[in-house]
C-alpha positions as CSV (number, residue, x, y, z in Angstrom):
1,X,-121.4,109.4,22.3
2,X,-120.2,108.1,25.9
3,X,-122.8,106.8,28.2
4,X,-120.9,109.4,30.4
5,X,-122.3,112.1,28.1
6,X,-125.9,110.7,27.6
7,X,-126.2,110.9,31.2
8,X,-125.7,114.0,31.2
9,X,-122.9,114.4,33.8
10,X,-119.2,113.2,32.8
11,X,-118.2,109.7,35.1
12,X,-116.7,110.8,38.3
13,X,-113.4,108.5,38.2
14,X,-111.4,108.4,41.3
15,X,-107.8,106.6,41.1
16,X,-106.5,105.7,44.4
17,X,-102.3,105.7,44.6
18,X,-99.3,105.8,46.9
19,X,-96.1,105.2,44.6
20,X,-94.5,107.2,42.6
21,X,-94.8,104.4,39.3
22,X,-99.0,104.0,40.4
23,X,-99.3,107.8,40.7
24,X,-97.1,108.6,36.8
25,X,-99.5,105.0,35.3
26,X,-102.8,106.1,36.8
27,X,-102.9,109.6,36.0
28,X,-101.8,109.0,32.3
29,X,-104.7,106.0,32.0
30,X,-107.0,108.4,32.9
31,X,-105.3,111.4,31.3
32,X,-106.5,109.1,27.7
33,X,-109.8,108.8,28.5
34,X,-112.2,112.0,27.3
35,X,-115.0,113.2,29.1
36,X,-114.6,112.2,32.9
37,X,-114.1,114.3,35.7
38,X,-110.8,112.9,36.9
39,X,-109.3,113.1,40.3
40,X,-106.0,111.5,42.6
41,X,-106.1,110.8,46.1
42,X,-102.9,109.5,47.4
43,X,-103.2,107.8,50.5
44,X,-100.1,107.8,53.0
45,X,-98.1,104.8,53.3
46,X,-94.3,104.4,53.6
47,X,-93.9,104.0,49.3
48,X,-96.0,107.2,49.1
49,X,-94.4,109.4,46.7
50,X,-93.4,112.7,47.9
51,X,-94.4,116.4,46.5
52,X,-91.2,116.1,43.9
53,X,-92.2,112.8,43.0
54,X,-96.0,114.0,42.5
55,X,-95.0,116.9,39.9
56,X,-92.4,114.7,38.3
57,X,-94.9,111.8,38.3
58,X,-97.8,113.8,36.9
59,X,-96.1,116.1,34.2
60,X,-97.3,115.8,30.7
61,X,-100.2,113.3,32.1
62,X,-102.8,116.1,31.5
63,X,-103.7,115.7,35.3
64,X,-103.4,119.1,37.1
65,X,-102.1,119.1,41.0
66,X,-105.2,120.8,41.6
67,X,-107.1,116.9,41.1
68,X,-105.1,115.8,43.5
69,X,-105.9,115.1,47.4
70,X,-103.6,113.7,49.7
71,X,-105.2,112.1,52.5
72,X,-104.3,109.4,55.7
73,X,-105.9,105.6,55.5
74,X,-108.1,106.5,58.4
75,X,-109.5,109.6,56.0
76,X,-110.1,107.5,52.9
77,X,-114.1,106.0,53.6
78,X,-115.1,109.1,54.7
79,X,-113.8,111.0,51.4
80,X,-114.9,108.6,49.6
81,X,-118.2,108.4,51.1
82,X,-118.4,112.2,50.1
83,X,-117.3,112.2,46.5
84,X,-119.4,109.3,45.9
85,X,-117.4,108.2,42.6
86,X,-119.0,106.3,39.9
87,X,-115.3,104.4,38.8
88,X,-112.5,103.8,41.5
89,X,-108.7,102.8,40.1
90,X,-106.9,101.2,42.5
91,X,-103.1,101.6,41.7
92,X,-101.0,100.2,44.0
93,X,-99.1,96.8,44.8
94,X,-101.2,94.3,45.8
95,X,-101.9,94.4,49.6
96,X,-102.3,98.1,49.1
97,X,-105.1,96.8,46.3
98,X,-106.7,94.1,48.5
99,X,-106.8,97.3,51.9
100,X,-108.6,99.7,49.9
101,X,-111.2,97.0,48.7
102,X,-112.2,96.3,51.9
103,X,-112.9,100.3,52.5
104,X,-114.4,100.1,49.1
105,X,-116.5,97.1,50.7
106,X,-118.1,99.4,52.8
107,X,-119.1,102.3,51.0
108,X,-122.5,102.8,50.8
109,X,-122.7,103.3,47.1
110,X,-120.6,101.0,45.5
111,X,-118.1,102.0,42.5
112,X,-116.9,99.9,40.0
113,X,-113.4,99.0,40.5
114,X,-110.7,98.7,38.2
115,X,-106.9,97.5,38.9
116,X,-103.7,97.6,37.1
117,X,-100.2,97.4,37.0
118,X,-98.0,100.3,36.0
119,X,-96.0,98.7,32.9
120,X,-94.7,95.7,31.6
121,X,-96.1,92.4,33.6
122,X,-94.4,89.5,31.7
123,X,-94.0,87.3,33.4
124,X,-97.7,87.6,34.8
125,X,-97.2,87.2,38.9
126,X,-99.1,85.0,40.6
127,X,-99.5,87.4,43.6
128,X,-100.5,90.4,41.1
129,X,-103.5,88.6,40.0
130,X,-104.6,87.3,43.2
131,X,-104.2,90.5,45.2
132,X,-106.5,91.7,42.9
133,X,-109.2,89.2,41.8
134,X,-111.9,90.9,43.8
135,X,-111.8,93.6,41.1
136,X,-114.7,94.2,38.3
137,X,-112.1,94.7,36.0
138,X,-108.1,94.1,35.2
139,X,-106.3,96.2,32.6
140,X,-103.4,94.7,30.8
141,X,-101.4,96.7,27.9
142,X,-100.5,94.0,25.6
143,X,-102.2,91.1,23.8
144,X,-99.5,89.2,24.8
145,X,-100.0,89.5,28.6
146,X,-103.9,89.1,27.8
147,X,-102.9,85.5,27.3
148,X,-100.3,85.4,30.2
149,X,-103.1,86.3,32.5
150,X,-105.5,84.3,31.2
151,X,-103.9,81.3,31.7
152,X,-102.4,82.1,35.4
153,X,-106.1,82.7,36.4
154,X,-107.3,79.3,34.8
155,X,-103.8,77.5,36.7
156,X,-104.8,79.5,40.2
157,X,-108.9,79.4,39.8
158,X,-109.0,82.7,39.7
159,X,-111.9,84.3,37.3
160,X,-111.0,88.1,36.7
161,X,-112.0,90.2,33.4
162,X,-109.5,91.4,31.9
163,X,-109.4,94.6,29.0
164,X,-106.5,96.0,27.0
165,X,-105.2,99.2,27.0
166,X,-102.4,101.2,25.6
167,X,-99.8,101.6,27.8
168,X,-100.3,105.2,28.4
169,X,-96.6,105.8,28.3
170,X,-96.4,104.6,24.9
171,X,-99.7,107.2,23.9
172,X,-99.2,109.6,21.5
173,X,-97.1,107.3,19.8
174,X,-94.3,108.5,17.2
175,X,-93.9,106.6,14.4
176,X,-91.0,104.5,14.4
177,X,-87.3,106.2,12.9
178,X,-85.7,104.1,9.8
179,X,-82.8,102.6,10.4
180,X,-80.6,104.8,8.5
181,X,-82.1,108.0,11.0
182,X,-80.4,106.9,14.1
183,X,-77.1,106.4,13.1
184,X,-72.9,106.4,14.5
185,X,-71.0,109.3,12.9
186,X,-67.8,108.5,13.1
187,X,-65.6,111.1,14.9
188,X,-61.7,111.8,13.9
189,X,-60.5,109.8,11.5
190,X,-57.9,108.6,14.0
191,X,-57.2,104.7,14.8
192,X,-58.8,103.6,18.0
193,X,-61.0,106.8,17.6
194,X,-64.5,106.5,19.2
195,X,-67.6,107.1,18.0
196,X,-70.5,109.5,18.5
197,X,-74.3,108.4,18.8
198,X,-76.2,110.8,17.4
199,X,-80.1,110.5,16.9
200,X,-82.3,111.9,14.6
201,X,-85.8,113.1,16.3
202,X,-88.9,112.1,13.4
203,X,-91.5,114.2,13.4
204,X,-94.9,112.7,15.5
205,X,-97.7,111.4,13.9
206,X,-100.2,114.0,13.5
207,X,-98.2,117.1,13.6
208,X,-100.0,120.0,12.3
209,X,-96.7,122.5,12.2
210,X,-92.9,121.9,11.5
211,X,-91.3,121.1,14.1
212,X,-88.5,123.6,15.6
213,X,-84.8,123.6,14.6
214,X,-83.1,122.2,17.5
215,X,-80.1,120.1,18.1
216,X,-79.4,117.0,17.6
217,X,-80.0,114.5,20.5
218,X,-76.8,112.8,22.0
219,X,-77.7,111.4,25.6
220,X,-77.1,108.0,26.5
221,X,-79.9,107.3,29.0
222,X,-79.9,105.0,31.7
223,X,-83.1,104.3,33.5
224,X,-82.1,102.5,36.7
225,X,-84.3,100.0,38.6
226,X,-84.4,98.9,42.1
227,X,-85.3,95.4,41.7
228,X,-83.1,94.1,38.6
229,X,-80.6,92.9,38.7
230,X,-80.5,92.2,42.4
231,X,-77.0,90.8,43.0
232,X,-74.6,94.3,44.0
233,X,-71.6,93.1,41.8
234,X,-74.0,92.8,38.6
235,X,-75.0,96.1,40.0
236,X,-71.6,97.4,40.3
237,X,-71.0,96.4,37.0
238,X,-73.9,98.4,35.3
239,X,-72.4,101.3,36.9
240,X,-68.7,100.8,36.1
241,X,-69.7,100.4,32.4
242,X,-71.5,103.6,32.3
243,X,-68.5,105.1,33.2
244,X,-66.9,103.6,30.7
245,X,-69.4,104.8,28.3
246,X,-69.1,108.6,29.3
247,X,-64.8,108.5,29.2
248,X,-65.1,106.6,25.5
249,X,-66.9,109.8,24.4
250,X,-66.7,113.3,26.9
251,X,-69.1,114.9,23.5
252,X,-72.2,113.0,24.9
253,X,-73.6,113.1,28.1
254,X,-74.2,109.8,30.2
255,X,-77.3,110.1,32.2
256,X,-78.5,107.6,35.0
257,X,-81.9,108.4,35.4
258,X,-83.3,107.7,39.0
259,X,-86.8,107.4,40.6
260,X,-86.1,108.9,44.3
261,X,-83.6,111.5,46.2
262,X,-81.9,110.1,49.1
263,X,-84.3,110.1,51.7
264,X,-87.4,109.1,49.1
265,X,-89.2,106.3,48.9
266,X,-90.7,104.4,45.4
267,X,-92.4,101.5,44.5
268,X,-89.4,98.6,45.1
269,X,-87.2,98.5,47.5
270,X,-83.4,99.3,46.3
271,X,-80.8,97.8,48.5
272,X,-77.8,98.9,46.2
273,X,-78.4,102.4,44.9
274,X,-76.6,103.5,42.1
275,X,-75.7,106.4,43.9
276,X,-73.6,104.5,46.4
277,X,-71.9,102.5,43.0
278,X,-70.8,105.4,41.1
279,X,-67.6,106.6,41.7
280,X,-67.0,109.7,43.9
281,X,-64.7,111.2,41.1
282,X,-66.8,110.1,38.0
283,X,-66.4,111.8,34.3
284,X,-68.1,115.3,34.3
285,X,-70.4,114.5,31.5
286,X,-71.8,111.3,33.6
287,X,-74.8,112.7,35.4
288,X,-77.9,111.9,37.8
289,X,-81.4,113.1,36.9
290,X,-84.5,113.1,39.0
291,X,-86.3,114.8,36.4
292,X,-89.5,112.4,34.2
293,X,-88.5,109.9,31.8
294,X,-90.2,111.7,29.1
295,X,-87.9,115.0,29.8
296,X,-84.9,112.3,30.2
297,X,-85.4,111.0,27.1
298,X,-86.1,114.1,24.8
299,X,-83.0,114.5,24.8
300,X,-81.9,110.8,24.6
301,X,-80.0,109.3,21.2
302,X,-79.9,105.8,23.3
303,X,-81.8,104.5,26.4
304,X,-80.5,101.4,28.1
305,X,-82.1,99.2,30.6
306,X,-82.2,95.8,31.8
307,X,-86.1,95.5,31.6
308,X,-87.7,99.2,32.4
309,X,-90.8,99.8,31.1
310,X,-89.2,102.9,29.8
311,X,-87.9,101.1,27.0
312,X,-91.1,101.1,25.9
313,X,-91.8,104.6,26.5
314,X,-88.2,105.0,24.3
315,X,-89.7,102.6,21.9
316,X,-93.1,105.3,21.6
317,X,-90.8,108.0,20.8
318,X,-88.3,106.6,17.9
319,X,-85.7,106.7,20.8
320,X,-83.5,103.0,19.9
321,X,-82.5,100.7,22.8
322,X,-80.5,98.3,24.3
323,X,-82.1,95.6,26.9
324,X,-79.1,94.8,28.8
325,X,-78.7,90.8,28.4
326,X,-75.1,90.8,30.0
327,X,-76.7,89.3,32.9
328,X,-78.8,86.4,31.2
329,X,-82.5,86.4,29.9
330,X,-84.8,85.4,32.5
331,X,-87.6,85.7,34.2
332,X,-86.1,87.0,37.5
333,X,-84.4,89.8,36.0
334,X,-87.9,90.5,34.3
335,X,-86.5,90.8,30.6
336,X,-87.6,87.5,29.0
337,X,-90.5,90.5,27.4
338,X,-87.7,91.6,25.2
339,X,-87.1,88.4,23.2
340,X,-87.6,88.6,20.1
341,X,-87.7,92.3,20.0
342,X,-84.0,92.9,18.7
343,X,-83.9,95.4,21.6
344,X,-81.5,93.3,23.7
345,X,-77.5,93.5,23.7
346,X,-74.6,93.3,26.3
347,X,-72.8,96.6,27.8
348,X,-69.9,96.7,25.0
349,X,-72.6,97.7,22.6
350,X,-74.0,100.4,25.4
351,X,-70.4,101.7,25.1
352,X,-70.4,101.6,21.5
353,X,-73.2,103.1,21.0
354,X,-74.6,100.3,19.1
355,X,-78.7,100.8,19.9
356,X,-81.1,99.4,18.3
357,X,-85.4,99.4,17.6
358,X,-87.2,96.6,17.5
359,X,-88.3,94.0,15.2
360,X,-92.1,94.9,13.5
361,X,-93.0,91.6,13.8
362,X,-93.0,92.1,18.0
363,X,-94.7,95.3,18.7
364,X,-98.0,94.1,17.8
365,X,-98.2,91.6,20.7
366,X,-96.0,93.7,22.9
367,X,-97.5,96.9,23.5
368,X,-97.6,98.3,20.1
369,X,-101.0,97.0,19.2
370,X,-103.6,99.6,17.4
371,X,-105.2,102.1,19.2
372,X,-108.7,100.7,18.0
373,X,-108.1,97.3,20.0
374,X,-107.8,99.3,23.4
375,X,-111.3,99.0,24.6
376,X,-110.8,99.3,28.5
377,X,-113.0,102.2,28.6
378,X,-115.6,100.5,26.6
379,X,-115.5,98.0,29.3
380,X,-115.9,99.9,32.2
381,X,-118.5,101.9,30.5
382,X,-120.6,99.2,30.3
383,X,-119.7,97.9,33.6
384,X,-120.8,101.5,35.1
385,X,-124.2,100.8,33.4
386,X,-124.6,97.2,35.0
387,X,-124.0,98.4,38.3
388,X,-126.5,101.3,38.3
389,X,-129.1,98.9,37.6
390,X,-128.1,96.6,39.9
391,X,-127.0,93.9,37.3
392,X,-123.2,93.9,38.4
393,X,-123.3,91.4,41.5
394,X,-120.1,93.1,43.9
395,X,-117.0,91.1,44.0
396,X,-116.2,91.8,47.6
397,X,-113.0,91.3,49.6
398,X,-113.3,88.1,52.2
399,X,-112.7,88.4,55.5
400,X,-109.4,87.3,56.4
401,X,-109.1,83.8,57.3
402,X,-107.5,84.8,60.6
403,X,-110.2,87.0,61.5
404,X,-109.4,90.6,63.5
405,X,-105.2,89.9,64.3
406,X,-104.7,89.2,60.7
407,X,-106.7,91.7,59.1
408,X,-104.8,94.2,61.6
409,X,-101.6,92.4,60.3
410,X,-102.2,93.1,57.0
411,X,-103.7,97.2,57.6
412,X,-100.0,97.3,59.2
413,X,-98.2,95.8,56.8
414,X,-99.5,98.1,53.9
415,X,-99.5,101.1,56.3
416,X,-96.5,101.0,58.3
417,X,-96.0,103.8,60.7
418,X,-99.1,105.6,59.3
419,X,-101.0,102.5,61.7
420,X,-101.1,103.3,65.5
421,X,-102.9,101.0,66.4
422,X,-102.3,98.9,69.5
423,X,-103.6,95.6,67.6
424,X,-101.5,96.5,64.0
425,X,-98.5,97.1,66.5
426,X,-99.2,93.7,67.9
427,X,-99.9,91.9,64.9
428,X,-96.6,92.6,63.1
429,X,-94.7,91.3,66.2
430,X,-96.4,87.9,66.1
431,X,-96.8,87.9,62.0
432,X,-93.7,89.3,60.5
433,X,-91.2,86.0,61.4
434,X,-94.5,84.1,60.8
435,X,-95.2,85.0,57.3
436,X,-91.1,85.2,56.8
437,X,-91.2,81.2,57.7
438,X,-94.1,80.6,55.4
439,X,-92.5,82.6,52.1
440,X,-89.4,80.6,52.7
441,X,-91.2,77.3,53.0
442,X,-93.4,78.7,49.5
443,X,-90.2,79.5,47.7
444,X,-88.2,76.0,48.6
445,X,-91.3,74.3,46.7
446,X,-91.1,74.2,43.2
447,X,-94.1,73.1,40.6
448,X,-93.9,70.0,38.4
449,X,-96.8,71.9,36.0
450,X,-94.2,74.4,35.0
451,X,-94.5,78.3,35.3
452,X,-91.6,78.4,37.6
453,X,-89.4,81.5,38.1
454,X,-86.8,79.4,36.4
455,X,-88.9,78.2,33.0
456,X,-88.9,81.1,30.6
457,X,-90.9,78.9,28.2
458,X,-94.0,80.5,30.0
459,X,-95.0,84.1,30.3
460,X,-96.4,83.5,34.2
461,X,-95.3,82.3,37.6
462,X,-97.2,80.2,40.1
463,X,-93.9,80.3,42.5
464,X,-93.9,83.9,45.2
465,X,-91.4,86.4,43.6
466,X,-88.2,86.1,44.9
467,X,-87.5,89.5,45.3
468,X,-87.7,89.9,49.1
469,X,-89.1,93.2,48.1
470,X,-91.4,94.2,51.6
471,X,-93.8,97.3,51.3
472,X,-92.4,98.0,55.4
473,X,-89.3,100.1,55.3
């Protein structure tokens, strides 16, 4: 029995998003967990995901729209205030984190907080962990990132609890096809002739009735990302050989799988879309989708990827995969996750057809661990009983070191033109080419203790990400 249930009243959770990626991770978290009383509230900021994004981001999470309040910055406390919650998630990059800790700060009845990220972290960011270090509680999805995290905090002295849970994406999991079920059936026996992927679905785990006749998967899927890789020729290339893939075989349909419309916003900023790559005349059977991963890839035989957590959500489903490693294995292009899998190959193989699943020995430590040994819930159960009897000390945002201008700096930062202040508008014209002098100055340093961008012996970085990727757009 929950201590939710002995109470009397189910927990009153609250998760607090903008992006699209926070609002599809933080609704499925909490779409696991039995016996809550769930709810959204998406707060506007310029990566707030739009009403498309919303139902795309929320379908199958067993969150209904109806849980779900949109609401301005300046309208948070007060909501808050009223709902009273006894657990608040806090999904969102990390300045959007650190913000809404300082309203939760002030609340006069204080939640436990929880924080996350919304997939795969390897390699564990230095910034991801100290943006959110005034948390009760961090949830990782792997044993394997446990570690990662573990260590950054000792490197950085920062002290955070950490608890594992499935990646929700990955929950219900199918079990895994044999090799012999996803398979290359060779088309005319004519020299030169290509090949056809075709996929078997298995049955999930669990399943109380036959499934129904249907046919056969075929899709080659492509989930795109805006971050990696971030050079526009590498880009180009991605797209050029997914046309290639779709004339080698007109039978199958080439889909590149995108986050936002034209016009949309998401979680990274993408400086070469794939839209702008892809030729204008482009085979008829190569085509865009907007629509969820899951309904991308129930129809997928193949899913490719240069380091999408989607490959994992592929993985879940008996989908096979290719990790793109045409590019290198690093951690810049965020893929060094995939070694050891078997899941990564070049982009003759995506053209081939040549997919693969993944080595046994690597899902354990890499997402796949048993259900029994994800006891975030556990955790913040017990962390909900501390605080009500005053046992949990709060961990509490500091004031910013540069008092009023720089905690209007950083409201403006994370709210863009959602802040009208006179003092946010002033702050980003003194700190903007401030702070752009101090990341260049942080990324010409480099460590002598290792856990560089450029050592992918380690599974964490003490070096700023060198993404460039600003929340402002």
């Amino acid at each position: 029995m929950s201590m939710s249930t002995r109470a009397g009243q189910p927990l009153r959770v609250v998760a607090i998003a903008d992006a699209d990626s926070f609002v599809k991770w933080s609704a499925s978290l909490l779409g696991g967990v039995p016996d809550i009383r769930p709810h959204l509230l998406l707060v506007q900021t310029p990566l707030t995901a739009s009403i498309e994004q919303q139902r795309t981001a929320l379908a199958g999470t067993g969150m209904p729209e109806s849980a779900v309040t949109r609401l301005t910055f300046a309208e948070t406390a007060g909501w808050l205030e009223g709902q009273s919650p006894d657990v608040v998630l806090l999904a969102g990059r990390g300045p959007f984190v650190r913000l809404l800790g300082r309203v939760i700060d002030r609340l006069s009845r204080r939640p436990v907080v929880v924080a996350g990220l919304p997939g795969m972290a390897i390699p564990a960011q230095r910034g991801a962990l100290d943006y959110r270090r005034h948390a009760d509680l961090l949830v990782v999805h792997s044993h394997r990132e446990e570690r990662a995290f573990a260590e950054l905090g000792r490197r950085i002295g920062v002290t955070l609890p950490t608890a594992l849970a499935t990646l929700p994406f990955a929950r219900p999991r199918s079990r895994m096809l044999a090799p012999d079920r996803a398979r290359v059936l060779a088309g005319p026996t004519v020299p030169g002739a290509r090949a056809t992927l075709l996929a078997e679905r298995p049955d999930r785990v669990g399943d109380a009735e036959p499934r129904a006749v249907r046919a056969p998967a075929t899709d080659i899927v492509f989930a795109a990302q805006a971050l990696v890789p971030t050079g526009r020729e590498e880009r180009a290339e991605i797209a050029a050989t997914l046309v290639r893939a779709a004339e080698a075989d007109s039978q199958r349909r080439v889909v590149v799988k995108l986050r936002s419309r034209p016009g949309e916003s998401e979680t990274h900023l993408e400086r070469d879309p794939y839209l702008e790559l892809l030729p204008a005349r482009r085979p008829e059977n190569l085509v865009v989708s907007y629509d969820s991963m899951a309904q991308a890839l129930s129809t997928a035989a193949g899913l490719v990827t240069v380091s999408s957590t989607a490959a994992v959500e592929a993985v879940a489903l008996g989908v096979p995969v290719i990790a793109l490693d045409s590019f290198g294995v690093s951690k810049g292009l965020l893929n060094t996750v995939f070694v050891g899998s078997g899941l990564l190959g070049g982009r003759s193989e995506v053209v081939a057809g040549r997919f693969r699943h993944p080595h046994p020995d690597w899902l354990r430590d890499n997402y796949f661990h048993p259900a029994g040994e994800s006891t975030w819930w556990n955790r913040v159960e017990e962390l909900v009983a501390l605080r009500r009897t005053g046992a949990l000390p709060a961990r509490t945002v500091p004031a910013p070191r540069g008092g009023s201008m720089h905690e209007a700096w950083h409201r403006a930062s994370v709210l863009g033109r959602e802040d009208r202040s006179v003092r946010g508008t002033a702050a980003l014209a003194l700190g903007v080419p401030a702070t752009a002098a101090i990341s260049r100055l942080r990324r010409g340093r480099t460590s002598a203790e290792g856990g560089t961008w450029a050592d992918a012996s380690t599974d964490f970085t003490l070096e700023p990400n060198p993404f460039h990727d600003s929340i402002r757009r």
